[in-house]
N, C-alpha and C positions, 0 to 999 in steps of 0.2 A: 747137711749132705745133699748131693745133686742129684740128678735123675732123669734120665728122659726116656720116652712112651718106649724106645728101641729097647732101652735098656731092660725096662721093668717088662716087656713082653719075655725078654730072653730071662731073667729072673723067675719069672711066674710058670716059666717048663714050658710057653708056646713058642711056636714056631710063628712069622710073622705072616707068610703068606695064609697060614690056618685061623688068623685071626679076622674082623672086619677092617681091621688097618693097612691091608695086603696094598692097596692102592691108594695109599694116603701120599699127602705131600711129604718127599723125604725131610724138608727141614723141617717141620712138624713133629715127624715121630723122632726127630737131631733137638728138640726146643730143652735148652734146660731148666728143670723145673729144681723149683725149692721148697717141695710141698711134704718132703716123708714118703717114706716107703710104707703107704696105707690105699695099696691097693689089693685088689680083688678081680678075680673074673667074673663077671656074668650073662654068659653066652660066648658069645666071640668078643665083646669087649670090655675093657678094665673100666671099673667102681670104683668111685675116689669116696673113703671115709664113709661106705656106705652108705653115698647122700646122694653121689653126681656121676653121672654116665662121661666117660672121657669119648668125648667125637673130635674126628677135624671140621674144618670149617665144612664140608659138601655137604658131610653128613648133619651137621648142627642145621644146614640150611635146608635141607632138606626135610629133619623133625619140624621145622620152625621156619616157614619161607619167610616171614619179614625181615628175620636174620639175611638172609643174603642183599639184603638191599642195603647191607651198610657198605658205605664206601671205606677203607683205609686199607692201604698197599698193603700192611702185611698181615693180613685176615686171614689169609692161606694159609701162614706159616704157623697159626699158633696152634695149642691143642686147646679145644673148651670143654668145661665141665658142665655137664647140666644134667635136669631131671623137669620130670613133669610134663613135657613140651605136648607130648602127642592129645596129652588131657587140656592142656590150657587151648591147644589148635581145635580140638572140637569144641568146647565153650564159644569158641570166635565163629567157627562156622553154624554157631545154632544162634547167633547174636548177640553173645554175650561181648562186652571192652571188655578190655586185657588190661590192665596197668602197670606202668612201669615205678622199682625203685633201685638206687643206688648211686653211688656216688666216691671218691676216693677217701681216701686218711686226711687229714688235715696237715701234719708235719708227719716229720722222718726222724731219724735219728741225725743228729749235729746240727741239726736246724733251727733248734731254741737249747739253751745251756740253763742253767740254774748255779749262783753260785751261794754257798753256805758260810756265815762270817759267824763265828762261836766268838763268847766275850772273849777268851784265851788267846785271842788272835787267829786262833788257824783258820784257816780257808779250805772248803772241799767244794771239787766241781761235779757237777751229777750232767748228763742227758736227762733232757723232761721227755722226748720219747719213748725209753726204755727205763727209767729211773736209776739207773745203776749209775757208778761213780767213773770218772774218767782215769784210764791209765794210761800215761801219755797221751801222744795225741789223738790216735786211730782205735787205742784198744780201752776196755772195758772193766772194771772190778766186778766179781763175780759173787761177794760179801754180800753186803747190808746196802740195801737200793735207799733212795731218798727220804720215801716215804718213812723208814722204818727208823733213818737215820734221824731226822725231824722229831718223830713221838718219842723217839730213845735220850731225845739232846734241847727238848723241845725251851726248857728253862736256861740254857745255855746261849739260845741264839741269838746272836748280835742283830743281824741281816741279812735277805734276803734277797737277792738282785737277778734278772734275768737280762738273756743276751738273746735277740734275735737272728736271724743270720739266715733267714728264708724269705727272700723278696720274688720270688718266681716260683712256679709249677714247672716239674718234669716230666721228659713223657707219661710216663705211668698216669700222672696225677690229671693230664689231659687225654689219656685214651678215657681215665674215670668218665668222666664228664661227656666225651662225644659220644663214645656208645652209648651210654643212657635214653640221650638225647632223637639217635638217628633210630634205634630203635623201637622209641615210642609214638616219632613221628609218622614209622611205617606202620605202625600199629593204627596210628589215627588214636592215641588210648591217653589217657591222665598219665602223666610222672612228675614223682616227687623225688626229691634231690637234697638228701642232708648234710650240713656242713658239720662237722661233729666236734664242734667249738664247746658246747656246752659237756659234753665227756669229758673235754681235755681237763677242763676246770673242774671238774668232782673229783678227779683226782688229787688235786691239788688242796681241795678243800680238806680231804679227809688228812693231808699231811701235815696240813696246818693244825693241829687239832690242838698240841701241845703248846705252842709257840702263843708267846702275848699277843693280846688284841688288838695294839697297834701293829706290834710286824703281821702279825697276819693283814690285817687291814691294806695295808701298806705293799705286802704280795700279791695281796687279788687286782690290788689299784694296776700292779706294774703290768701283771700276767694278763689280764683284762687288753692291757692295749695291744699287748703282741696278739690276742687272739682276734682283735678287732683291726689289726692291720694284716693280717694271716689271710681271715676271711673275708677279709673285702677284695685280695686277688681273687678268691673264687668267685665271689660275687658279679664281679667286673666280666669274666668269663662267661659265666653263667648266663647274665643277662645280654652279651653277644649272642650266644647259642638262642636262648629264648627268640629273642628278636629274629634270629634265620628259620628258626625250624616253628615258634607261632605255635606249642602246642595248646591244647584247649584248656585243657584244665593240667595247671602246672600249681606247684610248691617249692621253695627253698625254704627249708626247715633249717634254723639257726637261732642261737639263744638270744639274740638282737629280734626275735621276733616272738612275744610274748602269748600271745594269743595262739599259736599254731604248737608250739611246745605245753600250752596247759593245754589243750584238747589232745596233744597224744599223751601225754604222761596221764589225765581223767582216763581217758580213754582205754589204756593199755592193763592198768588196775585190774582189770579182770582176769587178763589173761598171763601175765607177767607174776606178779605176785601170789605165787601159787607157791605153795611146800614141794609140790611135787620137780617144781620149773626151776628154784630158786636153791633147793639144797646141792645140787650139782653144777653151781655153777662157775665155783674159782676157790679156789682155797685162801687168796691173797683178798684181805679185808676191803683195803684201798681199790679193788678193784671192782668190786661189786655193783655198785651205781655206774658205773662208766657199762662196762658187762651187759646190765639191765638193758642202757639204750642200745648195745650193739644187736643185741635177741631182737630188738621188737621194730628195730630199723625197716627191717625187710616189708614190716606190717602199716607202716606210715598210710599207703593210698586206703588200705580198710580206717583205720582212724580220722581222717582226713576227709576222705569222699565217699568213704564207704562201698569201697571197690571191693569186692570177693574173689578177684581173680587177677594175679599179682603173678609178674618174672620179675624177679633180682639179677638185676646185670652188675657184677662188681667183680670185683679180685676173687680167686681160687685164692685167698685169707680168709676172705669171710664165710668159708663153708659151714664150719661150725655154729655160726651165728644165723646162717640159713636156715640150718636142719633146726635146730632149739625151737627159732618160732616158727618154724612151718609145722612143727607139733604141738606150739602152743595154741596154734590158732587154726588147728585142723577141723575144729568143729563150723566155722563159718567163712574158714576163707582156704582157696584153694591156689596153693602157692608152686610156682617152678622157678628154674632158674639157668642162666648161661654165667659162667662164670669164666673167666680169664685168666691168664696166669702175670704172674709177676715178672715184668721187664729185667733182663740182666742192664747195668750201671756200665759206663763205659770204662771203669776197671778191669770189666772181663771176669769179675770174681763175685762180686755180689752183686743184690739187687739194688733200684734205686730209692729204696725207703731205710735198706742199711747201710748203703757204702758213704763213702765222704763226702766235704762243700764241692773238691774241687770235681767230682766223678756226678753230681746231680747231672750237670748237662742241660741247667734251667733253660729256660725259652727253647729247648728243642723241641717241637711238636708245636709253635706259635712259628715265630719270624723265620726261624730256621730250615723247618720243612715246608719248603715249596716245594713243586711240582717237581721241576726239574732236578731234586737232589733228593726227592723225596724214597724211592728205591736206594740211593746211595747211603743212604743216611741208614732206613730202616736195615741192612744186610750188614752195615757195621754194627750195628746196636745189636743186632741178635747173635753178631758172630762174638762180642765182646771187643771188637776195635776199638770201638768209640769214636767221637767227633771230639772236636777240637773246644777245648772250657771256654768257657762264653760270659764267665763272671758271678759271681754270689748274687747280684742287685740290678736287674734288668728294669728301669723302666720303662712300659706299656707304647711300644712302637707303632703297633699295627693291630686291628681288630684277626684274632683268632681266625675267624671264618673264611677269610678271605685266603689264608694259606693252609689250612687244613684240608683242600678239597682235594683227592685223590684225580691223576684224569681218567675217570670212569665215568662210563653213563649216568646220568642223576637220577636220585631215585625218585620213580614213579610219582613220587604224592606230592612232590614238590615245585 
């Protein structure tokens, strides 16, 4: 179900000019969220999930001035979630770095397929994003997911085969990435940036559990490459960004890098694998180890560089996964966060991590938003217009940065 700040102030018994939102940007408190109706008042303004203060952008810039020195045209319009800000802004003013982490999803749903070949012949098609089975072509079985199907049939399975069908980043997946980036350039602070390749495959691991040791063998071999042609778009990205913004101390955390994954996994031991941290964490088995890394993500610059003072900038998704380790690791590290909301898809109806191939709108937010269409493009996309399909398989035309730039003054540090 949808929701936006108009909605849920009038829900909640306030009146809007009695709230701090009285002079917000109208398309701001118009933004549709996908988040639940899990808010709360506290003062004059709404608590999301009793983790994250809802501001618009003046006000986020104003807890938090590096915040306002990010450049992209529709900063205005969105609502953000945060907390901690005014403690992380004194730490900076007494000398403490600030460190940055965060980063996007790796896929979406229809982005990688999985298909199940039983010796009997039949065939069943699942989403490796959601696990669930395919009904037709847009909708979803709401039964027995993959995993469950796999340990249920495990001596049964023929093969295994995966379909790739994500050769581009959508917006979403490049706001991921540039916030990160502009905000810890303004910071002058360390950020780390995880590709959460290594999650996608514990999944997988644990479904494999029943299946012989060749087909398993034989699924990792295949899944392996989609996640190593997956993440080497991000990479490729990444490493433009890196190369414009020059931060000092940077990390891409990805399972293609062995050395930076055993120092967080040693590392997190302590505070992760706790009875207290781990009995509440998911009821779905399969899910557990994937779970683990989403909690302790946020904590990567304490593991890493041993930073104490950390904002998460990611998707209003990962709330949950903020609050978990900002309590697991309250005793040495002091954590806040701005969080963002999920892009509507230019379907008009979902987001871009649930709607379809042809509604992705891959390379929008690269070759597509230049300057000059750059307001056109971002009023269609929040209104639910959409822009015009660009194709499943974009090969890499033009570096990122060069049309990502807002025309706004640059920021200061740069």
């Amino acid at each position: 179900m949808e929701y936006t700040i108009r909605d849920m102030i009038a829900r909640k018994g306030r009146r809007l000019e009695d709230t701090d939102y009285a002079a917000s940007n109208q398309s701001m408190l118009d933004f549709r969220l996908f988040s639940g109706d899990f808010y709360e008042w506290i003062g004059g303004k709404l608590r999301f999930k009793d983790s994250a203060e809802v501001m618009d952008f003046d006000q986020a810039a104003k807890a938090f001035p590096p915040f306002g020195e990010i450049r992209y045209a529709s900063r205005e319009l969105f609502p953000y979630f945060t907390d901690n800000l005014d403690a992380l802004m004194e730490a900076q003013a007494q000398g403490e770095s600030i460190a940055v982490e965060g980063g996007p999803c790796l896929f979406g749903e229809y982005e990688v397929t999985v298909s199940v070949e039983l010796d009997s012949g039949e065939s069943h098609l699942f989403d490796y994003a959601n696990g669930k089975a395919y009904l037709g072509e847009t909708g979803f079985e709401e039964t027995m997911g993959l995993a469950e199907f796999l340990r249920l049939n495990g001596d049964r399975v023929k093969r295994i085969s995966f379909q790739q069908h994500k050769w581009e980043l959508t917006p979403q997946e490049y706001l991921g990435l540039r916030y990160p980036f502009q905000i810890a350039a303004a910071l002058d602070g360390p950020l780390v940036i995880p590709i959460p390749d290594m999650s996608y495959r514990k999944y997988l691991l644990y479904s494999l559990d029943a299946v012989s040791e060749d087909i398993r063998n034989q699924a990792l071999e295949e899944f392996d490459g989609i996640l190593d042609r997956i993440s080497d778009i991000y990479l490729r990205i990444i490493g433009d960004l890196q190369a414009r913004f020059q931060i000092k101390q940077f990390a891409c955390v990805h399972r293609r890098d062995p050395a930076s994954l055993g120092m967080w996994y040693e590392k997190r031991t302590d505070y992760i694998e706790r009875k207290k941290i781990l009995r509440n964490l998911t009821r779905l088995p399969e899910k557990i180890e994937p779970i683990k890394d989403y909690i302790s993500m946020p904590a990567l610059p304490f593991y890493l560089f041993g930073s104490n003072r950390i904002l998460e900038v990611n998707s209003v998704d990962e709330t949950d996964s903020y609050r978990k380790c900002k309590k697991a690791h309250k005793r040495v590290a002091q954590m806040g966060c701005i969080l963002y909301p999920e892009l509507l898809s230019g379907d008009g109806v979902r987001t871009y991590y649930h709607t379809t191939l042809q509604w992705k709108e891959y390379g929008v937010g690269a070759e597509d938003w230049t300057a000059d269409r750059r307001m056109t493009l971002d009023a269609s996309l929040l209104s639910g217009g959409g822009v015009s399909f660009v194709g499943n398989k974009i090969a890499p035309r033009q570096s990122i940065l060069s049309v990502m730039d807002c025309p706004t003054p640059p920021l200061s540090r740069l």
